[in-house]
C-alpha positions as CSV (number, residue, x, y, z in Angstrom):
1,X,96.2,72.4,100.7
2,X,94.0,74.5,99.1
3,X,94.3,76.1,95.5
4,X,95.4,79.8,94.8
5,X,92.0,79.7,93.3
6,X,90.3,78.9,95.9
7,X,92.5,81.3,98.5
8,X,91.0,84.4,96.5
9,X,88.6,86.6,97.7
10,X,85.7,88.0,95.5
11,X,86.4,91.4,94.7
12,X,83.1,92.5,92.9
13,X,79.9,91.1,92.4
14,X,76.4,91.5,90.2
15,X,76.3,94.7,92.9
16,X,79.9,96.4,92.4
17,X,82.6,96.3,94.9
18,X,82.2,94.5,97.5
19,X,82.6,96.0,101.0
20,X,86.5,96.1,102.3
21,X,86.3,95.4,106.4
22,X,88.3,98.8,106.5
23,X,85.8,100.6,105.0
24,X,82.8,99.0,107.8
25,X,82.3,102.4,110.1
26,X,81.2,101.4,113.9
27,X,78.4,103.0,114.9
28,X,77.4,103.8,111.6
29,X,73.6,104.8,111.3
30,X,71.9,102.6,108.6
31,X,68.8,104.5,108.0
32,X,65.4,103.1,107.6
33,X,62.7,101.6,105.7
34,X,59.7,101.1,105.4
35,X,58.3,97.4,105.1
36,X,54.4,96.5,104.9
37,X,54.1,92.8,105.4
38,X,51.4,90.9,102.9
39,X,49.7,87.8,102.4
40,X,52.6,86.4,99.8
41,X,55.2,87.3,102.4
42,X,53.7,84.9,104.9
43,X,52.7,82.5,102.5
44,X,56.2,82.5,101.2
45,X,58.0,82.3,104.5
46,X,55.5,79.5,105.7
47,X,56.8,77.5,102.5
48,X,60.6,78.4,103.2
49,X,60.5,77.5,106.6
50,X,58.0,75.0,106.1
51,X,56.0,75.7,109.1
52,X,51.9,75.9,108.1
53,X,50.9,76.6,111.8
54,X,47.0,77.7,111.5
55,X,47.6,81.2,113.2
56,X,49.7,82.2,110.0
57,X,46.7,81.3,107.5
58,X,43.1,81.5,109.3
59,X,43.3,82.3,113.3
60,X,45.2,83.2,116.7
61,X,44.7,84.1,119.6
62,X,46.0,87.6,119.3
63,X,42.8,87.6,116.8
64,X,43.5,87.7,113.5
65,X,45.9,86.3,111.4
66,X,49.7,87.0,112.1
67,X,53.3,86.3,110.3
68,X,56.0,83.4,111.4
69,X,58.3,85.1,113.4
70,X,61.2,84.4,111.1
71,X,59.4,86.8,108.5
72,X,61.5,90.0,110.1
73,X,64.9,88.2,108.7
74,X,65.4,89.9,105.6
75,X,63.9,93.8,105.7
76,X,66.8,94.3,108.4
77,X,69.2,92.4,105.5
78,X,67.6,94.7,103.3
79,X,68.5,97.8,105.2
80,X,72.3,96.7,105.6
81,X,72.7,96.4,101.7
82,X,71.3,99.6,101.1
83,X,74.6,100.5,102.5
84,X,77.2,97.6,102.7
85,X,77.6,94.9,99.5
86,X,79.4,92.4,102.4
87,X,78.6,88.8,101.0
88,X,79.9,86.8,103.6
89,X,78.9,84.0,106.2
90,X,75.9,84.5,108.4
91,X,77.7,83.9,111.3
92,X,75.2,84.7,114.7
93,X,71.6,85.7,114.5
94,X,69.4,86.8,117.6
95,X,66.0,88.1,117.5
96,X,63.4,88.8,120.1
97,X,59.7,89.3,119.0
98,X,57.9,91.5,121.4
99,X,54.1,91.7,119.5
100,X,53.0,90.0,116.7
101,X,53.1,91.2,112.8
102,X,49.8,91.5,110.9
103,X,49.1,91.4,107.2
104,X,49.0,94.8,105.7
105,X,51.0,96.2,108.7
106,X,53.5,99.0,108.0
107,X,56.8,98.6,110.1
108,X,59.7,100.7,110.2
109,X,63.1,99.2,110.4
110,X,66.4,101.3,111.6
111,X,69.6,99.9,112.4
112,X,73.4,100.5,113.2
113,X,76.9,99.1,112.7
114,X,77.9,97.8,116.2
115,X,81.0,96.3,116.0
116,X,83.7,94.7,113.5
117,X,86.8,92.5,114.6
118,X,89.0,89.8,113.3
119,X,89.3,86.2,114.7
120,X,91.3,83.4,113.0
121,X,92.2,85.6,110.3
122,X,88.7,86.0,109.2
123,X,87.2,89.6,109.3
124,X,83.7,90.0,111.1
125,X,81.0,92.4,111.8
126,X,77.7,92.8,113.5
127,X,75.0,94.6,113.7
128,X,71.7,96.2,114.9
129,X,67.9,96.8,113.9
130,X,64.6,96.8,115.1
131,X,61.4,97.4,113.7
132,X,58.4,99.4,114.8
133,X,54.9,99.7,114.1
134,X,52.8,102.7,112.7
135,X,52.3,104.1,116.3
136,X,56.3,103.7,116.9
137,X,55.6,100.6,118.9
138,X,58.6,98.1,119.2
139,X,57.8,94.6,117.2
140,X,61.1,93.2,117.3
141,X,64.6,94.0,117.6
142,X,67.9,91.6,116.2
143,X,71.7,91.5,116.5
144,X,73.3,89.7,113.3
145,X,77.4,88.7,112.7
146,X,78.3,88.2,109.6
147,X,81.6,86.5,108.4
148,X,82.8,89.1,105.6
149,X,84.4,86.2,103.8
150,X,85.2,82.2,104.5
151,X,88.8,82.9,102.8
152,X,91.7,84.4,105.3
153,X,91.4,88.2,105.4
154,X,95.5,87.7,103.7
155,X,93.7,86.2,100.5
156,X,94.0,88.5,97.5
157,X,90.7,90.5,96.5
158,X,90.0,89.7,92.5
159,X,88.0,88.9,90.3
160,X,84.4,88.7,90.3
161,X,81.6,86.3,91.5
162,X,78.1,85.5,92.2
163,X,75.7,87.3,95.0
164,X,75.2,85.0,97.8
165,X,71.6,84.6,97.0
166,X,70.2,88.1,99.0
167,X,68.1,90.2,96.7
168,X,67.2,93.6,96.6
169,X,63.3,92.6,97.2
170,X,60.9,95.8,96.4
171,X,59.1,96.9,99.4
């Protein structure tokens, strides 16, 4: 049986108040952003994902160098927190790549609330983005779920805790 303790749900954060699932609007437009992908940002994802394929350091066949696909993960995470503080589980992620991202390329990210439901007592919600290229060519497009919180949505809110680990990065 688990502790009252540990039943409590994190009410703010280093942020402020964390997002309540009542106040998550569907179809809520999440603006944009703009993202220009350096050499550190593939180096660093390489390292995370610890993937040092040659086409993300010297060559490819698209000629030139280009990013791990993984690198569009966090701009749209970026874009969400710009207008949620939800800390919760990553739940789902799906992503399709549709052309390569370069080095010094400028992309564009938009995005929107889709849904929001509750399952097993847990509150969820998902979401939209997609990122586009200086001449408004699609690069990729994703669809994220998120967990709002691994404690039963009839856990108190109190007290504060530590952000999950997601950081407002500069772009």
């Amino acid at each position: 049986m688990m502790s009252e303790e540990a039943r409590t749900r994190v009410e703010f954060d280093e942020h402020g108040k964390r997002t309540t699932y009542d106040e998550i609007e569907v179809g809520k437009d999440l603006g944009s952003l703009e993202w220009v992908v350096g050499g550190n940002d593939i180096e660093k994802q390489c390292a995370i994902d610890e993937d040092f394929h040659p086409w993300f350091a010297l060559d490819s066949e698209w000629n030139g160098v280009i990013a791990p696909p993984q690198i569009q993960y966090r701009p749209p995470r970026w874009l969400l927190s710009r207008t949620y503080n939800i800390r919760g589980v990553f739940y789902r992620w799906d992503f399709e790549n549709l052309k390569p991202i370069r080095p010094g390329e400028k992309i564009t990210i938009t995005g929107r609330i889709l849904d929001k439901w509750i399952d097993r007592d847990r509150e969820f919600m998902s979401y939209e983005a997609e990122g586009r290229d200086a001449g408004g060519e699609l690069v990729f497009r994703t669809t994220r779920v998120h967990a709002l919180d691994v404690v039963e949505r009839t856990a108190p809110r109190k007290g504060a805790g530590q952000d999950s680990g997601i950081k407002q990065e500069k772009i």
